[in-house]
C-alpha positions, 0 to 999 in steps of 0.5 A, spaced: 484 371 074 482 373 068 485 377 062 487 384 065 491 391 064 498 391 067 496 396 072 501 401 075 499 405 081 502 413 081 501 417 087 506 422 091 505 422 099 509 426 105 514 424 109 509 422 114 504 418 108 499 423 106 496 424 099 494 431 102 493 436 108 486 437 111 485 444 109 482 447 103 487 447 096 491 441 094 498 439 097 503 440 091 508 435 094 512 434 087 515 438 083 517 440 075 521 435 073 517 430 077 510 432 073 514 431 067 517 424 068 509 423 070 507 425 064 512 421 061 508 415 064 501 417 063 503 417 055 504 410 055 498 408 057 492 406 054 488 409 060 488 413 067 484 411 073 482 417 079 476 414 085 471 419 085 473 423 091 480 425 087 475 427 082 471 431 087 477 434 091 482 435 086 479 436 080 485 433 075 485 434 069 488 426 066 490 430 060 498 429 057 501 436 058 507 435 053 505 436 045 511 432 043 508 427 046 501 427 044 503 427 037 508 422 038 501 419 040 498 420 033 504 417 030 503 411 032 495 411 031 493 412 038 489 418 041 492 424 043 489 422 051 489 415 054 481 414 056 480 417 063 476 412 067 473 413 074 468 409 079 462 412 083 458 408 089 453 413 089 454 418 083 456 424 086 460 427 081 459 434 078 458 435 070 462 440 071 469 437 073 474 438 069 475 430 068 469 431 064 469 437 060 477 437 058 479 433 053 476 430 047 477 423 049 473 417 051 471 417 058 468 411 063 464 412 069 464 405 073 458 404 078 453 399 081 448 397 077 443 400 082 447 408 080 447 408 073 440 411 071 441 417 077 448 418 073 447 418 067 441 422 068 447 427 072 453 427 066 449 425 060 453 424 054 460 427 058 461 419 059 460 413 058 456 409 064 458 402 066 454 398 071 458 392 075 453 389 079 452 390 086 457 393 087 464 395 083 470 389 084 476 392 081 477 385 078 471 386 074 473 394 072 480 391 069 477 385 065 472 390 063 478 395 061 481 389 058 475 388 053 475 395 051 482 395 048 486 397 055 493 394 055 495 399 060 492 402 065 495 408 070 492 408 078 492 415 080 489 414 087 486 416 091 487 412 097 481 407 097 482 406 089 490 405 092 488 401 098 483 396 093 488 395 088 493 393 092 489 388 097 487 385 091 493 384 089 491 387 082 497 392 082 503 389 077 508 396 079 508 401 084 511 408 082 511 412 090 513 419 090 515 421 097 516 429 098 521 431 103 515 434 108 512 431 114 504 433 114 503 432 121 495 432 121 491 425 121 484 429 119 488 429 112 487 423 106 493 416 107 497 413 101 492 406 103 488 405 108 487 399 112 488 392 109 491 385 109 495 387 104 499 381 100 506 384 101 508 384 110 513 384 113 514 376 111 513 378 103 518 384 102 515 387 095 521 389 091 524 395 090 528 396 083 529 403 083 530 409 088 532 416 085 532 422 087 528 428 082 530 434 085 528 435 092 523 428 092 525 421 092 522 416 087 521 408 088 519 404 084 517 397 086 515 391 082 509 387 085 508 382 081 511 377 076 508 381 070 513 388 072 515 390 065 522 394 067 
């Protein structure tokens, strides 16, 4: 395997392993103290990764909220933002998404080869469009990042981004928020989806920290042997 970001996934999920409901809005299943400690994390990465269809249902933002923390950015000679960066089979993603027309730093789309004329065409000069042939391999999206001056990169789902990442064992740190709910409906999004995943019941992954935040629990695990605690 060849030289890649550290690769950290995000994600907060019900009782019952959900990213969200089925019905229309977003599920907050966080809360205030736990937005913040991400933004803690988001501001010690180089960039932050979202799948298409998070773009599309939820609509983030993948900015640093705290100026505190944009200007300690500054001070240390990077920019304010991490680079957004998200992947698209088809192009479907809207000019208009907020992970397009908030914030002034660098924006990478993925896609196949085949995708990019249609979604530069789309998105214009909002992005930078990248073709990975055939189709996109995370492995090649990492080295790509790496090549552009990622050291660190965030993994903010959704499922099929979590689910790829980790069945590829290209995941280095799982940082898992479960809020104290269940969801109850199987028409909603999973954390994963299926997958011979390198962790199972013969290969424990391993937790190195459980707190709690409020009223959800943090676990953090570390999923290879380059975890930086």
């Amino acid at each position: 395997m060849g030289e890649r970001p550290y690769i950290l996934l995000s994600c907060s999920i019900s009782l019952d392993g959900y990213l969200d409901s089925a019905g229309e809005g977003r599920l907050i299943l966080s809360n205030d103290a736990d937005f913040d400690r991400v933004d803690e994390v988001r501001a010690g990465c180089d960039a932050i990764l979202v799948g298409a269809a998070t773009v599309r249902n939820d609509d983030p933002r993948l900015l640093i909220r705290a100026e505190h923390r944009r200007l300690r950015r500054s001070a240390e000679g990077r920019p304010e933002a991490p680079v957004k960066v998200t992947l698209s089979s088809r192009g479907e993603l809207s000019p208009h998404a907020r992970f397009f027309t908030l914030g002034d730093g660098e924006k990478i789309v993925y896609c196949p080869d085949a995708t990019v004329a249609a979604l530069e065409s789309r998105i214009g000069s909002l992005a930078k469009v990248v073709g990975l042939g055939a189709e996109v391999e995370m492995a090649d999206l990492a080295a790509d990042l790496w090549s552009r001056g990622v050291r660190r990169l965030m993994v903010e789902g959704g499922g099929s981004v979590h689910t790829q990442f980790l069945a590829t064992g290209l995941a280095d740190e799982l940082q898992l928020v479960v809020a104290p709910f269940f969801v109850g409906d199987s028409r909603a999004r999973r954390f994963v989806g299926d997958a011979a995943f390198p962790w199972c019941a013969e290969r424990r992954a391993e937790l190195v920290e459980s707190r709690a935040i409020g009223d959800v629990a943090l676990l953090r695990y570390a999923l290879s042997d380059r975890f930086a605690g």
